[in-house]
N, C-alpha and C positions, 0 to 999 in steps of 0.2 A: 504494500500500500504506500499512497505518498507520504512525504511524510509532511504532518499536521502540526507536531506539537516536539516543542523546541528542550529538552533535556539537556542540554549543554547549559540553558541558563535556569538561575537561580530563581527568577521571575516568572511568573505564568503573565501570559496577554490577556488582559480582559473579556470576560464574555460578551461587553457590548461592541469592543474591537473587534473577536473574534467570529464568534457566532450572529453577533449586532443584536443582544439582549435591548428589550425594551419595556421602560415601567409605567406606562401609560396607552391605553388603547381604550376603545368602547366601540362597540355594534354586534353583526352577529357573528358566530364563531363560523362559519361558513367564508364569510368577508373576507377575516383574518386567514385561512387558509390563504385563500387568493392573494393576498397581500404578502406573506410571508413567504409564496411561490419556491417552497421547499425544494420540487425539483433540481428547477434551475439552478438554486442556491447550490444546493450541492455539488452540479457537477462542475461549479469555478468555486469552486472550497476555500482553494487557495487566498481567496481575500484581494487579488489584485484587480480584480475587476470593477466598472465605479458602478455606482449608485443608478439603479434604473428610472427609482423611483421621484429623479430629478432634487433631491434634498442637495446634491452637491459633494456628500459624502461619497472618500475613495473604497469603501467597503462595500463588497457585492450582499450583503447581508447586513445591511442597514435600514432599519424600520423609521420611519421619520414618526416621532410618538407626540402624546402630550404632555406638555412640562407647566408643571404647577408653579405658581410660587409659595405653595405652601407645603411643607413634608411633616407631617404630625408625628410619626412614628416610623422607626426601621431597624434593621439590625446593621452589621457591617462584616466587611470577611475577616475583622481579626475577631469579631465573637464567634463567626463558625468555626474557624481554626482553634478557638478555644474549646469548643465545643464536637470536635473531631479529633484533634490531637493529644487533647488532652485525654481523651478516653481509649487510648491506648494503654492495657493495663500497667508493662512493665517498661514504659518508659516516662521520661519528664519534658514537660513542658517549662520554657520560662520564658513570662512573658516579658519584655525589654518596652517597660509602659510605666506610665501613673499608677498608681494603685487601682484608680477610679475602673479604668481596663477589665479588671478580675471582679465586678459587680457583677458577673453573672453565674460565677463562680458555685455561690449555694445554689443555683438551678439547676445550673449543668452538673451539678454532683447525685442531684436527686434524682434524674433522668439517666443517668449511669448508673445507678445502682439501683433503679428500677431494672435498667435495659440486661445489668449482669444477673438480677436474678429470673428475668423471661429464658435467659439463656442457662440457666442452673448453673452459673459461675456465682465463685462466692464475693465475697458485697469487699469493697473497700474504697476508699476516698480518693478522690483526682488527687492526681500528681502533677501540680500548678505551683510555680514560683512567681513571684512579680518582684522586679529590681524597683521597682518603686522609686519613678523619677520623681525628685525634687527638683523647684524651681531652680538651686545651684546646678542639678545635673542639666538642666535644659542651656544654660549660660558656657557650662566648662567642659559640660563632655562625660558619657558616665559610660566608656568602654572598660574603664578599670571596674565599675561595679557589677559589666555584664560578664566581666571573666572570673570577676571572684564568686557571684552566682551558680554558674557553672559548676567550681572546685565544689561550693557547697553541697549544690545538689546531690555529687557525683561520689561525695565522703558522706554523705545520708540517705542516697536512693540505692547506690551501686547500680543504676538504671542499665537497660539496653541500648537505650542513645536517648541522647538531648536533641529537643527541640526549639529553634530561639524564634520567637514569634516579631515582627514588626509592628510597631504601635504608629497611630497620627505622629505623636510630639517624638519616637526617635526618628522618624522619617523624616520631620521638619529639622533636626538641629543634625542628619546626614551621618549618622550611626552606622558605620561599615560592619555589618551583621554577619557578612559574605566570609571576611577576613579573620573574623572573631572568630566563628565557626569552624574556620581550617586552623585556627590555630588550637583552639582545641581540641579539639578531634587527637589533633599530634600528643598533645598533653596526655590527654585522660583514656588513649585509646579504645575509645566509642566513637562510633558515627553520630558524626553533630551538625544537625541541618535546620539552615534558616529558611526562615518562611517570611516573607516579603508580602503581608496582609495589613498594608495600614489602611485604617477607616474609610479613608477618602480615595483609595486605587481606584474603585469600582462605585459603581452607584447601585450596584446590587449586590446582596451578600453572598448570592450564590457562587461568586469569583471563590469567595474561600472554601468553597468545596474543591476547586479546583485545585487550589494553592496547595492544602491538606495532601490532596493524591498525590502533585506533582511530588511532593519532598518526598514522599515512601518510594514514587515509583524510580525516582532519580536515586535514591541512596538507601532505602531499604531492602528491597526484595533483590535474589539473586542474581547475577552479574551472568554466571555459568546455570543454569537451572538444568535442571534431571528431569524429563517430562513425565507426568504420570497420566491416566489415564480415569483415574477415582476419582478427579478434585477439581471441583468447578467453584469460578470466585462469586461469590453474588456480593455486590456493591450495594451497603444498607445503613437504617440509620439504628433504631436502638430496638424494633422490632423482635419479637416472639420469631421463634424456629420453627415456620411453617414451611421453610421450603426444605428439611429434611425429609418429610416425607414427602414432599411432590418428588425431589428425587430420587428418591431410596430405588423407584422399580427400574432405574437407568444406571444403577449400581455408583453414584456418585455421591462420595461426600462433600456437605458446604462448608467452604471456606468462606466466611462473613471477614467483608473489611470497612470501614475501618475500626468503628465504633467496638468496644471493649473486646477487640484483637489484644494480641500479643504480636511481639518484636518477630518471632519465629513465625507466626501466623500470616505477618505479612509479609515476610521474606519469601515464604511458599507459595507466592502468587504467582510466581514468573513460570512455577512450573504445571498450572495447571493445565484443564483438557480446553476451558474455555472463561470468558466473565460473562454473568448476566444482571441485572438487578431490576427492584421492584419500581425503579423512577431514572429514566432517561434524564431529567434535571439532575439528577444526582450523580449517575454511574458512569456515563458516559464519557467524563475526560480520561478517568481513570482505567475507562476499559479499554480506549484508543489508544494510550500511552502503551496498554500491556501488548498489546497488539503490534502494535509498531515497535517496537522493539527488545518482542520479545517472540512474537511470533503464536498470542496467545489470543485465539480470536474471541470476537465480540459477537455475541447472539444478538442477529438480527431480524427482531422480531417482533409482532405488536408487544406491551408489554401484559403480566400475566394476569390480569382481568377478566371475566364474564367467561362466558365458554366460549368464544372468538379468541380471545386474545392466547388465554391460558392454553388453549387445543395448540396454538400454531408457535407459542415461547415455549412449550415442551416436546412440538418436532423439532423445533431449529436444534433443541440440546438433543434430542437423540441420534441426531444425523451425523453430528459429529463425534456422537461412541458409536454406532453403527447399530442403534438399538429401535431401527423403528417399528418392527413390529412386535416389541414387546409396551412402546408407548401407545402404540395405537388400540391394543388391548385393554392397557391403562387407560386412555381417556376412554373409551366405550364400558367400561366397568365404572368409571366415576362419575361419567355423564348419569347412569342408569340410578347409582346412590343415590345424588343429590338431588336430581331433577323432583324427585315426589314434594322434597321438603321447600325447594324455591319456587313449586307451584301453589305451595298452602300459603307462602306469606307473599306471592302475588295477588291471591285475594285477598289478603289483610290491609294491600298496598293500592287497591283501586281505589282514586282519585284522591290521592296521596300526591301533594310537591313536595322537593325537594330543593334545598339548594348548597352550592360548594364551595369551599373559600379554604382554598390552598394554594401551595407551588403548583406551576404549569403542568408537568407531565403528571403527576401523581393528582390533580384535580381532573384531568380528561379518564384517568383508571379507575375514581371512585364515581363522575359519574356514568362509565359505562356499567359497575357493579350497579346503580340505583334504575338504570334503563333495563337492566335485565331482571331487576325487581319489578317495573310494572310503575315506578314511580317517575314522574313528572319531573322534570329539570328545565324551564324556562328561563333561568338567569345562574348563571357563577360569578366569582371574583377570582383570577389569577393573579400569584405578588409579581410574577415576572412573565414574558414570554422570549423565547428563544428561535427564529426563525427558522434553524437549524440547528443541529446534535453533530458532538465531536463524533466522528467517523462517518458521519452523511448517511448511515444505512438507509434505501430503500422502507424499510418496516418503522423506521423509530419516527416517522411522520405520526405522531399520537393525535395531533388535535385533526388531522384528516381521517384519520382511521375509527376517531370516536364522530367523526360528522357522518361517514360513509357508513357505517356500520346501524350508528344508532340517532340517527339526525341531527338535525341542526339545534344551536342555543341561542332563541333570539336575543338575547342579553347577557354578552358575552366582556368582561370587563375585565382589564387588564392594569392592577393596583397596586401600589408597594405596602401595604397594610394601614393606607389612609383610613382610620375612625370614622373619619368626617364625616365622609361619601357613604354611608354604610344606609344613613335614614333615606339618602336624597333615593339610593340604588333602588329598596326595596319598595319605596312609593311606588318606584315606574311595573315592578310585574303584583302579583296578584298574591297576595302575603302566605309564604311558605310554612309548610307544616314544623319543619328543622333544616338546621343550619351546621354543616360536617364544617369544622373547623380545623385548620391545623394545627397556627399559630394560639397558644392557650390566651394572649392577652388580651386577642379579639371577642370570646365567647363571651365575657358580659356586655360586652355593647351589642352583641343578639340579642342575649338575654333581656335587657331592659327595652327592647323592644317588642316583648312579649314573645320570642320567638325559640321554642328549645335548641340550644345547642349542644354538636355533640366533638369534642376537642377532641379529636386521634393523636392519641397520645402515642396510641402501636399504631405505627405506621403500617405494620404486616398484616393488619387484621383483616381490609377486604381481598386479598390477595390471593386466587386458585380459586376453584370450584369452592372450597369451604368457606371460603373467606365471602362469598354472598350470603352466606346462609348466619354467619357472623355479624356481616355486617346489620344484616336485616332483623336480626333478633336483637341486637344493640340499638338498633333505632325504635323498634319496638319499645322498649324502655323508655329509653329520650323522649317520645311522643306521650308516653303517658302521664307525666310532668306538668301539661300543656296548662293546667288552672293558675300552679306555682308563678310561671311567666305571665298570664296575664296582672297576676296582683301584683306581679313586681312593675311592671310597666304603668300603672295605674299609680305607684308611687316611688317613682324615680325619675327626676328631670334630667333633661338631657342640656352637654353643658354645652349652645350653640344660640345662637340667636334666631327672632323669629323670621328674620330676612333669609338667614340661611337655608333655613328647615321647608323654606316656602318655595326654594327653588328645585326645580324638574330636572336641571343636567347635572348630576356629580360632578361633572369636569369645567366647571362654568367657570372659574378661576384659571384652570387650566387655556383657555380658549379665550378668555378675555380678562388678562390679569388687571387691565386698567379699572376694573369695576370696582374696584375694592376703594379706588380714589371718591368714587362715588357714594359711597354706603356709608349711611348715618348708622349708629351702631345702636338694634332696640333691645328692651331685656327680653329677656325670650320668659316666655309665660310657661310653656312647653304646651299650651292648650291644644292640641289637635285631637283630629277628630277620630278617635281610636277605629268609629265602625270605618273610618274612610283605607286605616292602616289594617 
């Protein structure tokens, strides 16, 4: 294959460089196919092609989006790289930041040691340093405090390698992390790799998924690999071990990375039979990296959703152990299981909405699980979309494959987890039964507006034939809640004014930022008219 992705540098290229990620979009999800023109994108990958779409931009994979001038809320890629590398069991993270940095610190430990006991590993706490810039170190220079971190770690963890993370403020005062890194390494004989995720690289966070693979796949996994034939990677986040048994009957053990991996864990990546995972947003750089050089292909394929997707991501993996007809036995033995039980909560689902507010490729998989429920999905919220997936497959067009398969979303909204927009959105469709959330911080601004939410916490849960039948029993729950929500929304204001609340386009700001010079600013009563929501 060509080559894509650059392993000689220490730097990953941005997702909206690369692939032309964009965090503002609205119409229907149909549209946005067309516009994202996957195809084409693909086959000039290469990125040196200009801009079709007349914006001006030298990137063939450039979405011309809408730009707000207001951003409420977001995360950044050195929280995901916190929240990735850090949960690596047997090695250290330190991050080269403010203290402020490591605020997410108690979360990301509870979500670890959630995710180590779904996997029956035993519980133990992130291994997180912070050099804890002070304003002298911003003025003088704080390489001597990032190397004596290091020694500390390394006389307290005896880790399998360090990892030194990039923050905003040492990016800004020009912190050589590169050089730091090779010199310790020599020191402390561990592999010790930087990661180059300060706040402001990307405007999406999802870069630091990127960033995270790039260091393992540049400096952890095997150099020389011994190929096996049992060991398929699947690229996940803190999710339950449901793809053991999808693949036990293709005689394959999972290797999960990266999330509460081991050093050896991820080393053995290079030598597996193949990568796959449960989010194209997620798995994708990482599996191209493995691929390219290492010669470790990437399953390309819908991802494993509904009996469409799950049928055709468990031939791709059989074809390459040579196992097809013993998969094809398997899906017609699993088709036959499940099917009685996803036609009883089909009737339990008639005239049932739905709606989904996640990342891009992992919101098109959960709602093709609620389409083959029998439920209604007239609007979602994506925090990002990606025109295109590192290795360009053919199959990983997800947002066409969930239009082609299970139709159109006329309210298709493309959001970096603006709050705001959340009353304006659901005024315009016909107020949904519940609301799949991904992000946990979102779910009470559903909630207060009367609407149950259900936070996926397990990423893995609609995931294969069981994973409908999961998901659907879970909602079943969530839905019966439904009185709780209304009394909360009956006594909770919302904190927005009545100017705001009165407007029909989420994006009005976005599309016409001069208005805001205009607006007298009223108190918001929060008075609306509940039968109207």
């Amino acid at each position: 294959m060509a080559k894509q992705i650059n392993l000689q540098m220490s730097a990953v290229e941005n997702r909206e460089m690369r692939l032309g990620t964009i965090i503002g979009w609205d119409g229907k999800a149909s549209d946005l196919v067309t516009e994202s023109n996957y195809v084409e994108r693909s086959q000039k990958f290469s990125g040196k092609s200009s801009c079709e779409g007349g914006c001006g931009s030298k990137s063939i994979c450039k979405l011309c989006e809408l730009n707000s001038p207001l951003n409420q809320e977001t995360m950044c890629a050195n929280a995901i790289v916190e929240c990735q590398i850090g949960n690596i069991t047997d090695c250290i993270l330190i991050q080269h930041a403010p203290i402020g940095c490591s605020g997410d610190n108690p979360w990301f430990n509870l979500a670890f040691n959630m995710g180590l006991s779904r996997r029956n590993k035993p519980a133990q706490n992130l291994k997180i340093y912070s050099t804890n810039l002070l304003e002298s170190d911003m003025v003088f220079g704080a390489s001597d405090k990032l190397r004596q971190a290091c020694r500390d770690a390394f006389n307290r963890e005896h880790p399998k390698a360090i990892f030194i993370s990039m923050a905003c403020a040492t990016a800004i005062i020009g912190e050589d992390i590169d050089s730091i890194a090779d010199e310790m390494e020599q020191e402390l004989g561990i592999t010790v790799v930087p990661l180059h995720c300060e706040g402001f690289r990307s405007k999406h966070w999802s870069t630091g998924f990127d960033i995270s693979q790039h260091g393992v796949v540049r400096q952890i996994v095997k150099k020389n690999p011994v190929k096996r034939k049992d060991l398929i990677n699947i690229v996940a986040l803190w999710g339950t071990d449901y793809f053991t048994p999808m693949l036990a009957p293709l005689g394959l053990k999972v290797n999960y990375m990266i999330d509460m991996a081991s050093y050896d864990e991820l080393a053995q990546a290079s030598e597996a039979v193949g990568t796959a995972t449960f989010c194209n947003t997620l798995g994708s750089y990482m599996a191209t990296a493995l691929e390219q050089e290492y010669g470790v292909p990437q399953i390309d394929a819908p991802q494993p959703y509904g009996f469409k997707g799950t049928d055709e991501w468990l031939r791709a993996i059989a074809r390459l152990v040579d196992k097809e007809q013993e998969v094809e036995e398997y899906i017609k033995s699993e088709h036959e299981r499940v099917l009685p039980k996803i036609n009883e909560l089909r009737e339990k689902f008639k005239g049932v909405k739905g709606f989904v507010m996640t990342g891009s490729a992992y919101a098109h998989g959960l709602i093709t699980v609620l389409r083959e429920l029998g439920i209604e999905v007239d609007g979602s919220i994506v925090f990002h979309h990606d025109p295109i997936y590192d290795g360009a497959g053919e199959h990983q067009n997800t947002l066409k494959e969930l239009v082609d398969t299970y139709g159109d979303i006329p309210h298709y909204t493309v959001s970096k987890t603006e709050a705001y927009q959340l009353y304006n959105i659901f005024r315009r469709i016909e107020k949904p039964d519940f609301v799949i959330i991904r992000h946990q911080g979102l779910a009470p601004e559903a909630a207060k507006l009367g609407i149950p939410a259900l936070a996926m916490g397990d990423e893995h849960i609609p995931v294969g034939y069981d994973g409908m039948i999961r998901t659907g029993e879970i909602l079943l729950n969530i839905m019966s809640r439904k009185k709780f929500n209304q009394v909360l929304q009956k006594h909770v204001a919302l904190p927005y004014t009545d100017w705001w609340l009165s407007q029909e386009d989420p994006f009005l700001l976005a599309r016409d930022p001069s208005v805001l010079n205009d607006v007298v600013p009223l108190n918001n009563t929060n008075d609306f008219d509940e039968e109207e929501f």
